[in-house]
C-alpha positions, 0 to 999 in steps of 0.5 A: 500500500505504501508503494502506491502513494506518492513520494511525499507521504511516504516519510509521513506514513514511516513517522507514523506508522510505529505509531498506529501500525500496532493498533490496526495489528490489533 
């Protein structure tokens, strides 16, 4: 899913990725 966004959101989804990403795990 990331490699379809465009570049510039892709520092954005790595910053906050750790923060949600176990969340959406869960």
């Amino acid at each position: 899913a990331i490699k379809d966004m465009p570049g510039c959101l892709r520092p954005l989804v790595s910053r906050v990725l750790p923060s949600i990403g176990p969340i959406l795990q869960n």
